[in-house]
N, C-alpha and C positions, 0 to 999 in steps of 0.2 A: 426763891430765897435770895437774899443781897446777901455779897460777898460782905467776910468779917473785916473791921476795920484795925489792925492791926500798926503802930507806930513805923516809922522808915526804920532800915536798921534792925530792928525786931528779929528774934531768932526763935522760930517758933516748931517744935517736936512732936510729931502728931506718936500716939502709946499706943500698942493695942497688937493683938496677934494677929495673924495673918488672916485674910479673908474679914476681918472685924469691921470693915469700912472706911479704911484712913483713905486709899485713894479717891472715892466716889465723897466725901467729906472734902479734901483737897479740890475736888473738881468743883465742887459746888460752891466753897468760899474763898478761892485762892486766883490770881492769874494763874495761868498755866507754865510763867515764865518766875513765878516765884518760889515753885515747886521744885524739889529736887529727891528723885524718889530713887531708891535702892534697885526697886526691879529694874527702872530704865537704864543706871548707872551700869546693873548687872548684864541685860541687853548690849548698852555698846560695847563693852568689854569682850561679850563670849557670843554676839547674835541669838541669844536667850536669857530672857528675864525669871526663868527657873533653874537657870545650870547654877546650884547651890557652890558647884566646884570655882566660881567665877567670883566669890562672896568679898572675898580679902582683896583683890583689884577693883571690884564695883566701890568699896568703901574708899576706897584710896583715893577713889575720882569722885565719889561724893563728899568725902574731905574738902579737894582745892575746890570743888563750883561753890562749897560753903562758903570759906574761908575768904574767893576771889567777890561771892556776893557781899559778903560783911564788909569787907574794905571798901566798898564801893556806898555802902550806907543802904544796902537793899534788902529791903524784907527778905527774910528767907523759911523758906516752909520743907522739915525734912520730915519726908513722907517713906518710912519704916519701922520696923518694930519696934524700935528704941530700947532695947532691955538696960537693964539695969547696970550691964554692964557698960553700956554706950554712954550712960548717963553722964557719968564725971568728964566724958570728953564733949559733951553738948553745951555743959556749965562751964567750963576751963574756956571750950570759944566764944559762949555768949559772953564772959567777963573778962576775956581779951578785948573783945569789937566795942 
């Protein structure tokens, strides 16, 4: 499958509950470097991409790699749950960049 062609700049939110396929989705249409995914973020933060206690600093550092890719004009692809609550801050940064 070819990766999706998506604009420079582009701020793109993958939806869906856990386990539902957003990383294995990411892997297959995304560089690896335009992904920025919640478990990893959660990973460097606590050395596990399950410690849920780790949730609120994972975000925090998946916040600045958004923020540091949009200024730079780089695709960005956020690979988590995205609830609805995230939403208005996914929109607030895509119509900041």
């Amino acid at each position: 499958m070819n990766p999706l062609t998506l604009p420079a700049g582009a701020l793109c939110a993958l939806v869906g509950p856990p386990g539902a396929g957003k990383s294995t989705f990411a892997r297959t249409h995304f560089k690896p470097t335009e992904v920025v995914s919640s478990d990893f973020c959660r990973a460097l933060v606590a050395d596990d991409e399950n410690d849920q206690s780790a949730t609120g600093d994972a975000f925090e550092v998946l916040h600045l790699i958004v923020d540091k890719r949009m200024e730079r004009g780089r695709l960005t692809v956020i690979d988590a749950t995205n609830l609805r609550d995230d939403r208005p801050w996914l929109l607030a940064r895509a119509r900041h960049w």
